[in-house]
N, C-alpha and C positions, 0 to 999 in steps of 0.2 A: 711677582710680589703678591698681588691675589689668590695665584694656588696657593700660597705658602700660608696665609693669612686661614684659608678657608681650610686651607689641610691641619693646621695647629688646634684650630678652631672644633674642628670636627673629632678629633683624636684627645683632643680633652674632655670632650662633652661627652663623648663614650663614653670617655674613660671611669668620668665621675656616674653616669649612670650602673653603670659595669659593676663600682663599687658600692651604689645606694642599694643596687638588688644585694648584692653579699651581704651587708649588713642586715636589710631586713630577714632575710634568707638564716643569718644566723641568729637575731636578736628574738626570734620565732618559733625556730629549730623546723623539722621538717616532719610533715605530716603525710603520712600513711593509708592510702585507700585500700578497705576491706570490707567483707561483706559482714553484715551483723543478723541474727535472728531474731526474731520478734517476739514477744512473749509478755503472759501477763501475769500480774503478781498482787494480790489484794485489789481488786479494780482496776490495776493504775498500767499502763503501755511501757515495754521497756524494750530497750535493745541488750542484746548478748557478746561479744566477739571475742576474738583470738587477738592478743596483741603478736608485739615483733617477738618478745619474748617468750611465748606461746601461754602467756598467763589470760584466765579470763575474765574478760571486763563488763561489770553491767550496766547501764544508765539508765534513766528516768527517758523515757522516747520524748520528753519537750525540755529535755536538759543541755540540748546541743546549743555551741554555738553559732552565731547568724553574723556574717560579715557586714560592717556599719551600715553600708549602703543599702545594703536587700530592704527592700520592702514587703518582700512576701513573706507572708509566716511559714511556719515548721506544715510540713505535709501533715496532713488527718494522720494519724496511728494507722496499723495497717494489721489484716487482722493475727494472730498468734501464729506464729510457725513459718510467718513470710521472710525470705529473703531482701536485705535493703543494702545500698552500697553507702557506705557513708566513710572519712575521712578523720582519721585520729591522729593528734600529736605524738610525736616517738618519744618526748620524753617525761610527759603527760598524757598517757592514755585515757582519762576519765576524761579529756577535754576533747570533743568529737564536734563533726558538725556534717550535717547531708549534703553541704556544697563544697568544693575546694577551696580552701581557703586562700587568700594571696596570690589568686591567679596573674594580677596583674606584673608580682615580680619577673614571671618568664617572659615577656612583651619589656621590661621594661631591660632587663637584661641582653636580650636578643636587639633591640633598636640599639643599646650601647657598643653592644660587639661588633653592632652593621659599622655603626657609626666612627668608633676607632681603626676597624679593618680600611672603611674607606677613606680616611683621612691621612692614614700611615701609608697607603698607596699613592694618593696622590701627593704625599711628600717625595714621594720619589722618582715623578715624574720630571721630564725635562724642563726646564721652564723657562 
């Protein structure tokens, strides 16, 4: 009665995790790491890149954005012509940011899968 309890238990809890990461996953869309080039333009720092669609993108180098949490600010500008890895929306490329965004969905995904695999196991254990 126990396994059964803990296994139902367990295989739901995934289950809805599993589904919390797909939604935010979709409600987000997916984001893209590439390299950007530095460059200046009237005074001001900007980034350059190649989207997926090979079109290309410019931004303002303190136009990116900063996941709620961060506390640290956007990196100093870096001087013309450097390479920087930074992370674009697919289906908004002008919306970029130097950290990955939404890291936490792959952690939150992966505990789901653990979570439903081991529960749908021990539902089918002897008991």
């Amino acid at each position: 009665m126990l396994i059964e309890i803990v296994s139902s238990t367990l295989t739901v809890l995934g289950l809805v995790l599993l589904i919390a990461a797909l939604v935010v996953r979709i409600a987000y869309g997916s984001w893209t790491r590439t390299q950007a080039i530095t460059f200046e333009h009237e005074g001001h720092p900007y980034l350059r890149w190649h989207d997926h669609r090979f079109r290309i993108v410019e931004a303002l180098w303190s136009s990116g954005s900063r996941p709620r949490r961060s506390r640290t600010p956007h990196p100093p500008p870096l001087p013309p012509g450097e390479d920087v890895a930074i992370f674009y929306q697919a289906r908004h490329p002008t919306h970029w940011s130097f950290e990955e965004p939404y890291r936490g969905v792959r952690r939150i995904a992966a505990v789901g899968l653990a979570g439903a695999v081991i529960g749908t196991v021990l539902g089918f254990l002897p008991g």
